[in-house]
Structures are given as structure tokens and as C-alpha cells.
C-alpha positions in Angstrom: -25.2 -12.3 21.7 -21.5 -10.8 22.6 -19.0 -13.1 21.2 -15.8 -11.4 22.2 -13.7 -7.9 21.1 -14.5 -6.6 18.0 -11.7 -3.9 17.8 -10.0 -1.2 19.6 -9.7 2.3 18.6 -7.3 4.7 19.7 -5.7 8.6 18.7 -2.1 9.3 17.3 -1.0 12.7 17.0 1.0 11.3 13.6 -0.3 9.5 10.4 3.1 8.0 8.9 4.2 7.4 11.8 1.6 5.3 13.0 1.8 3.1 10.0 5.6 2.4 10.4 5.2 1.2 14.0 2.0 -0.7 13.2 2.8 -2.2 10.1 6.4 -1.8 10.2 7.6 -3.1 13.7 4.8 -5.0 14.5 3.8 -6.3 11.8 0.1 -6.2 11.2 -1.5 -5.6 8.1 -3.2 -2.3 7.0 -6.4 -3.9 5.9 -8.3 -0.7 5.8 -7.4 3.3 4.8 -10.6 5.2 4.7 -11.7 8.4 7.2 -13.8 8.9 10.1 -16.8 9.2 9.2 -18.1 11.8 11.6 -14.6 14.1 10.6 -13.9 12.9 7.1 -10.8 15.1 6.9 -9.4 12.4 9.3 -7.9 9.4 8.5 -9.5 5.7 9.8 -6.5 3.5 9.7 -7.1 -0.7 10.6 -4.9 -3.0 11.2 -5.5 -6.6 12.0 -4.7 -9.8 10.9 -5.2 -11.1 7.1 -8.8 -10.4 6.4 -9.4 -8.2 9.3 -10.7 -10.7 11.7 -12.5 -8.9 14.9 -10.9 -9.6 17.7 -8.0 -8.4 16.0 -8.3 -5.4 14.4 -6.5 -2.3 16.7 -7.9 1.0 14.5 -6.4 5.1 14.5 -7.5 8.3 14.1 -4.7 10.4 13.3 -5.0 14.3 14.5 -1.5 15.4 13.1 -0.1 17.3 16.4 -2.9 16.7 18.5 -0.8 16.9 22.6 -0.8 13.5 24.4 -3.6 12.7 26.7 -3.2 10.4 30.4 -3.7 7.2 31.6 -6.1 6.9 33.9 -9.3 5.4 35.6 -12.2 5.8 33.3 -9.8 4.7 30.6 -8.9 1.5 28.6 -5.1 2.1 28.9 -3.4 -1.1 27.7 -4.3 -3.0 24.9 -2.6 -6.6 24.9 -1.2 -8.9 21.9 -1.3 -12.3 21.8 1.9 -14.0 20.3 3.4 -17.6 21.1 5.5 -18.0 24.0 8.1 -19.4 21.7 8.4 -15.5 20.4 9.8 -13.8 23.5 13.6 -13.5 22.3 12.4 -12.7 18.9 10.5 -10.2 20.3 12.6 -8.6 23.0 15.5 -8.7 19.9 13.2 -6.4 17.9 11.7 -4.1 20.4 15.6 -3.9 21.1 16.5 -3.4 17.3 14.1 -0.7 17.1 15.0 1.3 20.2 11.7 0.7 22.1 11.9 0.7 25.7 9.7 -2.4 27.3 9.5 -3.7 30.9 10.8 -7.6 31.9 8.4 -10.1 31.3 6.3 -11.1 34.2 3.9 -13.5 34.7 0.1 -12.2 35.0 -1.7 -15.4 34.8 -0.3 -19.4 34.9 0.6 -19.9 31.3 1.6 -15.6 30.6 4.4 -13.3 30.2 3.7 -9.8 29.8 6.0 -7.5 28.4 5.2 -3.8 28.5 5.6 -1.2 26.0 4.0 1.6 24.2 4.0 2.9 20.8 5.4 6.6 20.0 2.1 8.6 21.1 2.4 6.5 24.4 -0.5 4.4 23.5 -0.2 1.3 26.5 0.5 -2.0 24.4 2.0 -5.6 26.0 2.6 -8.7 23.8 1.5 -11.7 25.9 3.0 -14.7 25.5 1.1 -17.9 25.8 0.7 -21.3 24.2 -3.5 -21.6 24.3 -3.8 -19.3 21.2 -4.8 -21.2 18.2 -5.3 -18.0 15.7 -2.6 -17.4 12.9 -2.7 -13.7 12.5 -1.0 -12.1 9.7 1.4 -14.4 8.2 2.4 -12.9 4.5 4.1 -10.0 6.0 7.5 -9.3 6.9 7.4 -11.0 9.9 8.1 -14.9 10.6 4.7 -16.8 10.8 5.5 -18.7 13.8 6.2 -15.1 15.5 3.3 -13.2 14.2 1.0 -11.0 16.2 -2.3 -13.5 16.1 -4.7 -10.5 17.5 -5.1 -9.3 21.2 -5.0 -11.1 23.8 -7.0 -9.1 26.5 -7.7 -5.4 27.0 -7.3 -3.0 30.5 -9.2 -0.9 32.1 -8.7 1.1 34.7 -11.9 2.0 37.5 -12.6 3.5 40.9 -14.0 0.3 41.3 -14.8 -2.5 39.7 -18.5 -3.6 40.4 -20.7 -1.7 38.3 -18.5 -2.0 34.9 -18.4 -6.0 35.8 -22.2 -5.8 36.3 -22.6 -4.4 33.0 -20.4 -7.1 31.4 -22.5 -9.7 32.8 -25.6 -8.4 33.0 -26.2 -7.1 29.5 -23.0 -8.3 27.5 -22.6 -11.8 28.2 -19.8 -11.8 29.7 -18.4 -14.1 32.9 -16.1 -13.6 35.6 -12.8 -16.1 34.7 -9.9 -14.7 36.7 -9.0 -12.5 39.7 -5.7 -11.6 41.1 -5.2 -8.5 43.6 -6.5 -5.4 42.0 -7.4 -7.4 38.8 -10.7 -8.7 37.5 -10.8 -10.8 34.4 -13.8 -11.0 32.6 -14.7 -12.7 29.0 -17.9 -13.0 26.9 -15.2 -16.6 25.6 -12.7 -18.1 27.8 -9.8 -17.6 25.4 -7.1 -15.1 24.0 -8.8 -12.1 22.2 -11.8 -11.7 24.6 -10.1 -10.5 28.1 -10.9 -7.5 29.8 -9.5 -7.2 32.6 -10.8 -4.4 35.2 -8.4 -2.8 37.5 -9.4 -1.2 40.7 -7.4 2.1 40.4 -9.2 4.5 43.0 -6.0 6.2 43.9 -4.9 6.9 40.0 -5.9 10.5 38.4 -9.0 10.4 36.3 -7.7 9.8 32.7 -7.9 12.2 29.9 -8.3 12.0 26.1 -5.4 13.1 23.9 -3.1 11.2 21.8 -1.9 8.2 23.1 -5.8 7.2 24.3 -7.7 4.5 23.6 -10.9 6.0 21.8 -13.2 3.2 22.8 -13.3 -0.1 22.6 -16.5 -2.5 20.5 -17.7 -5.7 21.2 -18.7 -8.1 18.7 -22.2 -9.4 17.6 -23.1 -11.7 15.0 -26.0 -9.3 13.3 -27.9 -6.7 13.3 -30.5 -8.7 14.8 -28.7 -9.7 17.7 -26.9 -6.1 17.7 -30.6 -4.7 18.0 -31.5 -6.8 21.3 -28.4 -5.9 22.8 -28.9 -2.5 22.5 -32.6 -3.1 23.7 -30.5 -4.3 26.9 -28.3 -1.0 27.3 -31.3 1.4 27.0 -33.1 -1.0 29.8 -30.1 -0.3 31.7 -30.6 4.0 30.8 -27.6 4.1 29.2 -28.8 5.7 26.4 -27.2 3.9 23.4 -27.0 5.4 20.1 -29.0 4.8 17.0 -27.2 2.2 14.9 -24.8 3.9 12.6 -23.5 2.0 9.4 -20.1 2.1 9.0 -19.9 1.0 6.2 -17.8 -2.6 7.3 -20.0 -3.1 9.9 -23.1 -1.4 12.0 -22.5 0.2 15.5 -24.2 1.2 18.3 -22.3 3.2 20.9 -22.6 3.9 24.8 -21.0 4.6 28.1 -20.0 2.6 30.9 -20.5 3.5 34.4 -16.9 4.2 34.5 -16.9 6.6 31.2 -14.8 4.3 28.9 -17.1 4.5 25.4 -18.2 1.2 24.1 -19.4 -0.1 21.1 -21.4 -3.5 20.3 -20.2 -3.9 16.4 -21.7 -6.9 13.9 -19.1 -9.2 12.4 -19.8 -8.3 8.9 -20.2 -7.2 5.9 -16.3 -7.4 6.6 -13.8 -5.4 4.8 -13.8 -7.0 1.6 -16.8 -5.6 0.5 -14.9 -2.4 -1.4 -11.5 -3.9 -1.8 -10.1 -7.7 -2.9 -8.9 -9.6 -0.1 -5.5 -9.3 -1.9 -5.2 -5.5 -1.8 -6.9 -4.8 1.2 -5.3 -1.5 2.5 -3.8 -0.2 -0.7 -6.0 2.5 -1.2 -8.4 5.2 0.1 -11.6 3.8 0.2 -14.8 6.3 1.1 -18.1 5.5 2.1 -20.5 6.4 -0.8 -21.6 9.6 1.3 -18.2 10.6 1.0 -17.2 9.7 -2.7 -18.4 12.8 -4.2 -16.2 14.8 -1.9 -13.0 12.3 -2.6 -10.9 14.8 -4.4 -11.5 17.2 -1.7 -10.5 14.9 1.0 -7.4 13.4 -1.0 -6.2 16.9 -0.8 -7.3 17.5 2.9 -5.2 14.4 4.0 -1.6 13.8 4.7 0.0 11.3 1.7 1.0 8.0 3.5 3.2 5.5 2.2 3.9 1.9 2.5 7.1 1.5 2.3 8.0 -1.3 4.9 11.5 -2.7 3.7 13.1 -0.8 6.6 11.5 -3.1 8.6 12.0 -6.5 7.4 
């Protein structure tokens, strides 16, 4: 019933910001601008590949100023990128070009090279390099096709231990143990890029606390409400107390903690973003839910005016 990551969603402290780094360095499109929707005077940035594809869609919600929070345990603190090993000296050249300091690739697994870096709130981030991903990511942007970002590779999360977010994985979420190395445990509902997460056993590190530069939570992907509904059925067996399922709007959501205290999600794969927007302008502008569209000149004025302009970049 879990067929992988849906999407990521994390906090930066800085809206235009957030885009040029996202959309500018990196290269993702901005397939959707529209607001939280439980703090509509807060932006809802996505970015993923062309159509917003799960499994590749990272997500923002900016809080102009808000102070940096830590990594920790309890946390999902790196979020991974899968791009083809071919890329490394493009991609070393333009984390150069653009003055972002990254760690030397190392291998993680046969067949990956990690590279380390993080964006300007500190958010964790590694492009992995590896020849078994077959997606095409964003390819009409700025950046070469053969080089572009094809969605994430894995996700990391940080624990005392190890056992009771793995049991959840497998127990309720479908997913399987496929790798271990040291303090790593690699598990994935699909043995292939986009669908890692990989536990770390951290007992020593400080607990981990929310602020910019955090991972909000991360959502898993069902096909349907249907399914969505017996999976939930499965968290509040295992008192967890899920949520009601919440539209929003793209897609339905149910929300819960782990034992460790990283929020998840279990998201359906549709409608998809195209429902308000052509999938030739998706992005370009401020879509609301229809709760929110009597309030839209209200929140226009509440929010921070973003622009595009990526030539810098190119």
C-alpha cells in the first residue's frame, strides 16, 4: 500500500531566497506556490521534477526570520538527491561557482558517491551519484538534461536506536530491510533511488530541534484514498493516533508520529498538481484552495512578492 517517498517538507527562515537556491542552483522546477493551509499567511513552496512526480517533490514553508533549529536524533536531517554519476564534476564546478561549501565524495553504498552540503538555512542535502536511476527529472530548465536532479535518492534519520522506527516501516508501511553498514540501516517500501530511508543510530547526538533549516516531516506515498484509509487503519492499531484525513487540495493526508518523534505522513498520488494550473505554467502563480480564495487579496498583501528571475543562474 506504501509505494515509496511522497515528498519532504522542510522550514526556511527566507522566501526569495529559498527559490534562488532551489530553482536557481539546483535546478528544480517550482511546480507549486500556494500557502499552508493551517497558517495561510505562509507560503507552501514545491519543487520537484516536471509535473511534480512524488518521490520528487522537496516542499518549504517560509517563516521570514524565523532562528535556525539543530540536527539531531528524532529528526530527518539529510535529504538526498539522485543525479548520474557522470554529473560529479559538473556538480562540484557549480557548488564551486556558487560558493557553497560541500564535503569530498565518499562512497556510502557499492555503486554511490555522496557529496554533502546544505542550503542557506542549513537544511542537510547530498546529491548521490549513481548509475541505477532511470527517472529524468526536470529537463526544460536551465540546467543540462543529462545533469539534472531526477528526485531523491534516499532520506536520513537520525534515532537513539533504530528498532522501533524500522518496526514501524515494516510492520505497518511496507517497507523491507535492503542495506546495513555500521550505524546505518537502509530500509525501502521499493528497492530503488527515491525510496531510501536510511536510519542512523545516533544515541550519543543531542535531541534535535525544529527551527529553520529542519525537515518538517517527511510523507509516504499511497495510491488512493482507499488504500490511504487501511493504512491509517494500521497506525491507529499501532496507537499512534493518526490524524483524520485532511485534503490538501493536490493530494489527501493523514499525519502521525514515529516512536522516534519525526512527523510522518502517508499522502495519495493524486489529484496531482495539475488540477488548478496547466502543466505548462505550473508554478507561475499563487494558487489558493477554494477555502482560501475569498481571502486572496488579503493574503497577496500578507505575503512577501517572489520573483522568478533565474538568468543569474544559467
Amino acid at each position: 500500500m506504501i509505494t515509496g517517498i511522497h515528498h519532504v517538507t522542510a522550514i526556511t527562515s527566507n522566501a526569495q531566497n529559498n527559490i534562488d537556491f532551489y530553482a536557481g542552483i539546483l535546478g528544480l522546477r517550482l511546480v507549486k506556490k500556494t500557502v499552508n493551509f493551517d497558517a495561510p499567511e505562509v507560503y507552501h513552496f514545491y519543487y520537484g521534477d516536471t509535473t511534480g512526480t512524488p518521490g520528487t517533490v522537496l516542499t518549504f514553508f517560509p517563516y521570514k526570520g524565523l532562528v535556525n533549529g539543530r540536527h539531531g536524533k528524532g529528526m530527518l536531517n539529510t535529504t538526498t538527491f539522485s543525479v548520474a554519476m557522470s554529473s560529479m564534476d559538473f556538480w562540484l564546478k557549480r557548488l564551486d561557482r556558487f560558493n557553497i561549501s560541500y564535503k569530498q565524495p565518499q562512497e556510502r553504498f557499492e555503486g554511490e558517491a555522496v557529496v554533502y552540503f546544505e542550503d542557506e538555512d542549513g537544511l542537510g542535502l547530498e546529491l548521490v551519484f549513481n548509475d541505477k536511476d532511470t527517472r529524468t527529472g526536470y529537463t526544460k530548465g536551465h540546467i543540462p538534461p543529462e545533469h539534472a536532479i531526477k528526485g531523491f535518492y534516499s532520506v536520513e534519520i537520525w534515532e537513539d536506536g533504530y528498532e522501533r522506527t524500522a518496526g514501524l516501516l515494516t510492520e505497518q508501511l511496507d517497507h523491507k530491510l535492503i542495506a546495513e553498514k555500521g550505524n546505518r540501516f537502509r530500509y525501502a517500501a521499493k528497492d530503488a533511488p527515491g525510496n531510501y530511508v536510511d536510519i542512523l543510530c545516533m544515541p550519543d547526538s543531542l535531541k534535535g530541534l525544529a527551527g529553520s533549516g529542519t525537515v518538517h516531516h517527511i510523507a509516504f506515498a499511497t495510491a488512493d484514498r482507499q488504500s490511504q484509509e487501511l493504512v491509517r487503519r494500521k497506525i491507529a492499531q499501532r496507537m499512534l493516533n493518526p490524524t483524520p484525513v485532511l485534503d490538501r487540495n493536490y493530494f489527501t493526508s493523514v499525519y502521525f508520529r514515529e516512536p522516534g518523534g519525526v512527523l510522518f505522513e502517508v499522502a495519495t498520488e493524486g489529484p496531482g498538481f495539475a488540477i488548478d494550473e496547466s502543466p505548462e505554467h505550473l508554478g507561475e502563480a499563487l494558487k489558493l484552495p477554494p477555502q482560501f480564495e475569498p481571502k486572496r487579496q488579503q493574503l497577496e498583501a500578507a505575503l512577501e512578492p517572489v520573483t522568478m528571475n533565474l538568468d543569474k543562474y544559467r
